[in-house]
N, C-alpha and C positions, 0 to 999 in steps of 0.2 A: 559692528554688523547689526545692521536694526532686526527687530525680532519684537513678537508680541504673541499671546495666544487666546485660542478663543476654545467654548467649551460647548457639545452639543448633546442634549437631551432629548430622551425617546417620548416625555408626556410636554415637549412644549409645543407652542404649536397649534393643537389641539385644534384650537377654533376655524382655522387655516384649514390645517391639515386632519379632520378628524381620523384615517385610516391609521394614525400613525401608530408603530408596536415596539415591543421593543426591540427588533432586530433592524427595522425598515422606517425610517423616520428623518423625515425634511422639518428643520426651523428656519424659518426666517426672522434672520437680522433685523435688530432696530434698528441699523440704518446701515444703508449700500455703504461697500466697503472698495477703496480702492487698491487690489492686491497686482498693480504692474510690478514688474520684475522680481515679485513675492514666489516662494516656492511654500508647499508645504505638508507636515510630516504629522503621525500619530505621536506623540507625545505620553496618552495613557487611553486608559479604558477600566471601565467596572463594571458589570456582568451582575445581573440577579440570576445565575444557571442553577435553576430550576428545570431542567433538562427533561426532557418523557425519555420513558425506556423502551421506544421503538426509533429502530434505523431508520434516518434520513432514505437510504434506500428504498425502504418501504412508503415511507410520506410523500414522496416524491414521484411514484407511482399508481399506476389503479389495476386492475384485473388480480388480485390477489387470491381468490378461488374463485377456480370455474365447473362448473356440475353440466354434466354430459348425460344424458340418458343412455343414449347412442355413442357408440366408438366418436370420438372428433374426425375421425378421419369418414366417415358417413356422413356426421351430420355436427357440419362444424361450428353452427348458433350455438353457444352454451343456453341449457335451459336456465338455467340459476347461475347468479354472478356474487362477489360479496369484495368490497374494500375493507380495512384494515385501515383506520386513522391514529388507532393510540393502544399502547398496550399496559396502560396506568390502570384502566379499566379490571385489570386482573382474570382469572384463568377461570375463572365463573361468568363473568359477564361477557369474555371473548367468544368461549362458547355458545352464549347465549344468543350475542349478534349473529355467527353463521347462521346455526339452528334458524332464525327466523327468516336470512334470507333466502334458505333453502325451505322455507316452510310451504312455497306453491310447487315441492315436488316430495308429498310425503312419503315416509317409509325409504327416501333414495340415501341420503347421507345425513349421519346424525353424530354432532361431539359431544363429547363425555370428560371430564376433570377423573382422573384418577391420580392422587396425590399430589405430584406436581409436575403431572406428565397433561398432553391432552391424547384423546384416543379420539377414530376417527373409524366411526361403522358405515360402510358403504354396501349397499344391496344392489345389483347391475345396475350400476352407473360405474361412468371412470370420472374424476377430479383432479384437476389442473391445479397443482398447489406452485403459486407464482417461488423464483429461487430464493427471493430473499426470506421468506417466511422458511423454507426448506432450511435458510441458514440458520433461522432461530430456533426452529423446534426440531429441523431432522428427523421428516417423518422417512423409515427405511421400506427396501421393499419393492418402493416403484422404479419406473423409466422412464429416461430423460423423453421428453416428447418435447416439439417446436411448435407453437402456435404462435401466429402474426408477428412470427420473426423474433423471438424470446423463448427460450428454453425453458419449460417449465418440468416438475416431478411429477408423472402423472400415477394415479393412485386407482386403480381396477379392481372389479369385482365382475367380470360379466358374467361368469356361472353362476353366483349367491350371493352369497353376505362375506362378508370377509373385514377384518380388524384391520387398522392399523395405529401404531403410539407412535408419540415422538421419543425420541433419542436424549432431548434436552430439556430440565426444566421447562417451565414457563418461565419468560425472562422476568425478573421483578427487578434488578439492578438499573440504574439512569446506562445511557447510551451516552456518552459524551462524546462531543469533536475528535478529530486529533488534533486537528489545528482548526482554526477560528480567522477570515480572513475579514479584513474591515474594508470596504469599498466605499471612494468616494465620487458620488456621480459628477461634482462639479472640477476633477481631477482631469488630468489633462491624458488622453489613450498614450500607450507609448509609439514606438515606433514598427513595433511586430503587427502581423496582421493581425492579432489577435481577439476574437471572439466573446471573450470573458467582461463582464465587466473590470472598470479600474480598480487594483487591488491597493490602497496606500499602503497595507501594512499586513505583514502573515506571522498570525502568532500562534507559537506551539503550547498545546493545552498539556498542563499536566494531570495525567489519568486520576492521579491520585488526590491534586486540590480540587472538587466540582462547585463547591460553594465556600464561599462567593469567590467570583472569580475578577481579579485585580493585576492590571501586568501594565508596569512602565519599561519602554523600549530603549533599550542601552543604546544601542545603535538608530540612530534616526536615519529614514532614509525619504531625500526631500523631493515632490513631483510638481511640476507648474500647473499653475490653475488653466483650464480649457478659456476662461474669461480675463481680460482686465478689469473685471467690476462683478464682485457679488451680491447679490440680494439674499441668496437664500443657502445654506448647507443640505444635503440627501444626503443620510450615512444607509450603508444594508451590509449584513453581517451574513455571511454563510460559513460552509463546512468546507472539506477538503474536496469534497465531492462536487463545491459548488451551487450546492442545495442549502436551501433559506435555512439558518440556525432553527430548528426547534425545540423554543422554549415555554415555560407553565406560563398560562394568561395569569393577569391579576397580579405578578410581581413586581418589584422594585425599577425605579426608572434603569436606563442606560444612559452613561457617560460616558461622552469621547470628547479628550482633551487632544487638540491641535493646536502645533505651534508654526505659526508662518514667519519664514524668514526673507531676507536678500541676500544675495550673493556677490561678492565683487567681480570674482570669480566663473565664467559658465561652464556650469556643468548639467549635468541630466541624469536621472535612474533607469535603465530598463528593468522591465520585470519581468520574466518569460516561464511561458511553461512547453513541457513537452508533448501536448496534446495540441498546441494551437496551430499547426498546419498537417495534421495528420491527413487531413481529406484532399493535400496534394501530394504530400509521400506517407505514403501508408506502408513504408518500410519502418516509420518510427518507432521504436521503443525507448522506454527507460534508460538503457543504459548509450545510447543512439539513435541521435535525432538531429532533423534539420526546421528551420523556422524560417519564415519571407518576411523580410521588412517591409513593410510600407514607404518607405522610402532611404537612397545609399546615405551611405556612411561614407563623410572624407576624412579619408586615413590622415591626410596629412596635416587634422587639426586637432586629431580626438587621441589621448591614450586611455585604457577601462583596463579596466580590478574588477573583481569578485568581491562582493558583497556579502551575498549567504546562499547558501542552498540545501533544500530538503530533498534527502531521498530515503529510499530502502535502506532501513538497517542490517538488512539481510540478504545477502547472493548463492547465487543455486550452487554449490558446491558440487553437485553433479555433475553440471558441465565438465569438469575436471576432470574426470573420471574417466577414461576407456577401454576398451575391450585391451590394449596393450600394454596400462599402467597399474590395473588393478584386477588381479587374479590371485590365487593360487593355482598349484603343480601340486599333484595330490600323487605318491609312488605307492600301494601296497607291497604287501612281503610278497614277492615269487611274480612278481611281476615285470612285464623285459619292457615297459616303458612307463613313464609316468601320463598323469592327462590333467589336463587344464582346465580349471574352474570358474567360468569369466563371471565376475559380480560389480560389472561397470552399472550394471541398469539398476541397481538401487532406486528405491523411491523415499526410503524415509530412511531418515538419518539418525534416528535413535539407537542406542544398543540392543535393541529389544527389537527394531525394525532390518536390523542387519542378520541378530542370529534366525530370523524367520526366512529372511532371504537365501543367507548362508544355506541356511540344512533344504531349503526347496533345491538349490542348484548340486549341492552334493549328494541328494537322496537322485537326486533325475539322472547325475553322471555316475553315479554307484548305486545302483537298486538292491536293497536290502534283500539278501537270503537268509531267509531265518530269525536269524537276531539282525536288531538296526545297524549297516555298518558305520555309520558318521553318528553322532550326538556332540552338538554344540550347549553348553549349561553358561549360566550365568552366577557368578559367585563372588561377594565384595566386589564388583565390579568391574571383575576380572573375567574376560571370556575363556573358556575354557573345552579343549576336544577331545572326545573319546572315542574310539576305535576297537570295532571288533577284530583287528589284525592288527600285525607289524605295521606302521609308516613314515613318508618322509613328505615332507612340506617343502615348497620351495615358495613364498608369500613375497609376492610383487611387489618395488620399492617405495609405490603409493600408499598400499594396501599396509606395510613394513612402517611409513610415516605417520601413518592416522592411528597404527596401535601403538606408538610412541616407540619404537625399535631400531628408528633412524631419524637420522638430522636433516637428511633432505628428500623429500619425495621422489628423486633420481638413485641417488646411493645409497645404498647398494643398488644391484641391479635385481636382487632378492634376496631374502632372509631365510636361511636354513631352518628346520625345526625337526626333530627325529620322536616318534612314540611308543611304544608298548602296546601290546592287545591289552586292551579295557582298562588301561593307565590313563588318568586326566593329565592333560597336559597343560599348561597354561598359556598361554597366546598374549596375552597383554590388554589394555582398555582402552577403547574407541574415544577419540577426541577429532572428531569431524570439524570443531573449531579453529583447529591449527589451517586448515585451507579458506578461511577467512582472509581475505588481503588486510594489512591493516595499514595499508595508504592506498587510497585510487588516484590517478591521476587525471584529472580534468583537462581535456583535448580540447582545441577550438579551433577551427579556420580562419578567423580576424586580426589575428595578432602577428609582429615581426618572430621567427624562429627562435630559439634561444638554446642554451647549451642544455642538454639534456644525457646525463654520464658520457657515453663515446660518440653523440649525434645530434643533431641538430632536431627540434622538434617543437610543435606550438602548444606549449601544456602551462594552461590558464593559474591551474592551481593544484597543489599539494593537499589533499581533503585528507585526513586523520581518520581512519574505519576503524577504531575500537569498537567491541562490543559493548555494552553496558546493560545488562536484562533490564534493570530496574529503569533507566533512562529510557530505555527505546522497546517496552516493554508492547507498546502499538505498532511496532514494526516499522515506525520511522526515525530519522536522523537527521537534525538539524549542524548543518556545520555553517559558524558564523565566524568571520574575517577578523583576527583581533588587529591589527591593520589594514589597509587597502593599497595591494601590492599592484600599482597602476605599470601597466606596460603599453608600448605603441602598437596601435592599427596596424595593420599589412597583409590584406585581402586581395584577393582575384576577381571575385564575387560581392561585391558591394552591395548585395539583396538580401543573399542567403546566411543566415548564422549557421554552423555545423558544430552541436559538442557530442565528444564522446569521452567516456569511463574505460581507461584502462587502469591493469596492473603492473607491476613494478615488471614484470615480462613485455609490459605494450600490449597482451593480450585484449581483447576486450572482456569486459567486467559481464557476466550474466547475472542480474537479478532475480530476485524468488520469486516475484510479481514483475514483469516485465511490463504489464497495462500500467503499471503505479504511473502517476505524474510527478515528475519532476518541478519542479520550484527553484528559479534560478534566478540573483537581484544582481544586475551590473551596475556600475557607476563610469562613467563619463566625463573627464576632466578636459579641459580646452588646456593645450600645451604650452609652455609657459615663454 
C-alpha cells in the first residue's frame, strides 16, 4: 500500500503567505503534487501552547461592558463601551483599560484591585457585564438583563453609589483547549450538511500537560483530498468551541505531519457533530439528534463502525429522580398518619447540597414549635437526624439506593428507620455516583436491527461510561474504537442520520449540559 508523508509549518511560506501564525497557516509545495486516489490523515502535530488566560469565549466576542447612565430600557445606546482582548495583562492593568474607557463618563463607574478580587463602584449608572466575564469573576448582586439578544449581568446603582466585588480571583492560570481540532482546507467536506470547516483530526488536550504540547494519533483516520492535484496545504487549528486557538505571539513554529495514503480498498470517514443541522430540528440535543446528508447513502454497498466519540462525562442524575421514587414518610409519636417528604427537585448533588435541601423540605412540612423539630448534621461522612420527638421513617427505594441501603433503586419498596426524642440516628452516606450509567448505548437509524438481550434493536455501539475525575476532569469523555465493529446499512431515510444515547433500561441518557456538542467519527467500508 503506497504511503508517503509530507510535513507543514506555520513560519514557511512567509513570502507567499505573510499572514501566516501559528494556528492559520498555508505552505506551498515545491512542486504540485499528484494525490488521485490518495486519502489523507494527521499523522502528528507540535504545539508551542503558550496559551493566554482568557476564554476563547471572550476573544471571540465584543460588547463586554456596557455603561448606561439611564435605565437600558430608556435609553438603550450604552454611553461607554469597553472589549476585553487578553487577561495576561494582569488585575492592574485590566482595571486600568476599563477606567479609561469609561473615562468620557466621570465619577459613573470606576474599578479597583483589592487583593485578588476586582471591585466595581458604580454611582447611578447600571452596567452590562457581558456572561462570559460574569463566569470569570462573578460579579454577585445583579440581574439577568437581555440586550441585543444575549443575556448579560446587569449591575445598578440608580439611587447612589453602591459596591460591587467579584466572587473569583482574578484569573492568572492559562485557559487551555479541551480539545484542539486541526482542519484542513484542501480536505474533502464530508457528506453531512455540515457548516463547520473540515476537521481531519480532533485531539483531546490534557489539562494537565500545557507545554509543549506533542500528540501522535494511534488511530488514523483517512479523508480524500477535495482536488486530484495540490499546489498548496491551509492547516487552521481551533477549540472545541470552534474558535481560532489562542496562542502567545512570538512563539515556536507549528508542525503538522500528514501521511497520505492509497487504498485498494473504498472506503470513507464521516465526521459529524451534533450541532450541524440544529437550525432544521431544533429538537437537537446532546444526548438526541438528527443530521441531513448532503447526499443518500446505498445500503446496499456500504457497511460503517464507530470510530470515536466525545461526549459529556457527566449526566443529570436528576432526571431520575421523582416525586414517586424519592421521598421520605416522616410518622411522629401520637400521630394517626405519617406525611410525605418529596426531595425529587434537588439541584445539587453534594452531601452538603442535599442536607440544605432535606431540612428546607422538613422544616416547611413540620414547622418548628419551640425547639427545631428535624436537624439533619453531617458527621464522617455520615448523614445523620435528630428529632425533637419519637419517629418513624419510611425512606424511598431510590432515596434507600443513593444512601447505600439497598442493591437496587426498586427494592425495597422502602427502608424502615425508627428514632428517639433528641437521639441522632444515622441514615447512611450519599453516593449520587451509583446513578451514573456505566454503559450508554449508541442508537442509530442506518444500520440492519441486531440482537439486543429479548429484541431486536439498531445500537451502533457499546460506549464504556466510567467516571475518572482525573481523565475527564474538563467534563469531557473521549471513547475511541480499539476495533471497528463494521455492521450493514438499513435505512428508510437515506438523508437523514438519527443517534441517540440510551441506558441499559433504553431510557434515554440526560446529560448535565445538553447544548455540549457531540463529536462523532464513522468509517465507511465498500462490502466485500
Amino acid at each position: 500500500m503506497e504511503s508517503y508523508y509530507l510535513t507543514v509549518i506555520s513560519n514557511a511560506s512567509l513570502d507567499v503567505y505573510p499572514q501566516n501564525s501559528l494556528t492559520n497557516f498555508t505552505n506551498v509545495l515545491p512542486q504540485a503534487l499528484d494525490v488521485t486516489n490518495c486519502k489523507v490523515a494527521l499523522q502528528a502535530i507540535a504545539l508551542d501552547t503558550k496559551y493566554g488566560n482568557i476564554p476563547n469565549g471572550i476573544l471571540g466576542t465584543r460588547n463586554h461592558f456596557l455603561l448606561f447612565v439611564e435605565n437600558p430600557e430608556i435609553s438603550p445606546i450604552p454611553d461607554a463601551s469597553c472589549d476585553i482582548t487578553d487577561f495576561t495583562m494582569g488585575a492592574q492593568t485590566f482595571a486600568h483599560t476599563v477606567n479609561r474607557a469609561f473615562s468620557n463618563i466621570p465619577g459613573r463607574a470606576h474599578l479597583t484591585v483589592s487583593g485578588r478580587g476586582i471591585n466595581i463602584a458604580l454611582n447611578k449608572s447600571v452596567l452590562l457585564v457581558h456572561p462570559e466575564i460574569t463566569k470569570c469573576l462573578d460579579f454577585r448582586g445583579g440581574t439577568l438583563y437581555t440586550y441585543s439578544g444575549r443575556q448579560y449581568t446587569a449591575l445598578a446603582s440608580e439611587a447612589g453609589a453602591k459596591n460591587f466585588k467579584s466572587q473569583k480571583d482574578f484569573p492568572r492560570s492559562i485557559v487551555a483547549p479541551r480539545v484542539i481540532k486541526v482542519q484542513l482546507t484542501q480536505m474533502l467536506q464530508n457528506l453531512s450538511t455540515v457548516r463547520l470547516v473540515q476537521d481531519l483530526a480532533v485531539i483531546r488536550v490534557n489539562p494537565a500537560q500545557t507545554y509543549p504540547f506533542y500528540n501522535v494519533c494511534k488511530r488514523k483516520e483517512y479523508f480524500n483530498f477535495n482536488s486530484s492535484r495540490l499546489n498548496e496545504l491551509s492547516v487552521r487549528l481551533v477549540d472545541e468551541n470552534n474558535w481560532p486557538l489562542h496562542l502567545g505571539q512570538g512563539g515556536q513554529p507549528t508542525f503538522v505531519k500528514l501521511q497520505l495514503k492509497k487504498f485498494p480498498m473504498k472506503s470513507f470517514v464521516l465526521r459529524l457533530s451534533s450541532l450541524e443541522s440544529s437550525d432544521v430540528f431544533t429538537e437537537n440535543k446532546a444526548s438526541s439528534f438528527r443530521i441531513i446528508l448532503r447526499q443518500q447513502l446505498d445500503c446496499s454497498r456500504w457497511n460503517v463502525a464507530l470510530s470515536s466519540i466525545y461526549l459529556p462525562s457527566r449526566t443529570n442524575v436528576g432526571s431520575l429522580l421523582t416525586a414517586q421514587n424519592f421521598y421520605i414518610e416522616v410518622m411522629l409519636r401520637n400521630a394517626l398518619s405519617g406525611r410525605r417528604v418529596e426531595l425529587h427537585d434537588l439541584t445539587d448533588f453534594t452531601t452538603e447540597g442535599f442536607l440544605r435541601h432535606a431540612m428546607e423540605k422538613l422544616t416547611a412540612a413540620f414547622p418548628p414549635t419551640g425547639a427545631q423539630t428535624f436537624k439533619l448534621t453531617l458527621e464522617d461522612g455520615g448523614i445523620h437526624l435528630e428529632c425533637s420527638q419519637d419517629f418513624k421513617l419510611r425512606i424511598s427505594g431510590m432515596l434507600a439506593y443513593v444512601l447505600n441501603k439497598a442493591a437496587s433503586p426498586t427494592k425495597p419498596a422502602f427502608w424502615p428507620l425508627e428514632g428517639q426524642q433528641s437521639q441522632k440516628q444515622y441514615i447512611g452516606k450519599l453516593n449520587f455516583e451509583k446513578l451514573q450509567p456505566h454503559t450508554i448505548l449508541l442508537y442509530c437509524n442506518f444500520i440492519k436491527p441486531l440482537v439486543v438481550g429479548n429484541t431486536f434493536a439498531r445500537v451502533l455501539q457499546l460506549i464504556p461510561y466510567f467516571d475518572n475525575s482525573e481523565k475527564n476532569a474538563d467534563g469531557l469523555m473521549k471513547y475511541e474504537a480499539q476495533h471497528l465493529d463494521f455492521l450493514p446499512l438499513g435505512m428508510n431515510d437515506q438523508t437523514t442520520l438519527q443517534f441517540e444515547m440510551r441506558n441499559s433500561n433504553g431510557d434515554l441518557v440526560s446529560f448535565a449540559n445538553e447544548t455540549t456538542e457531540i463529536l462523532l467519527t464513522l468509517v465507511f467500508r465498500e462490502k466485500l
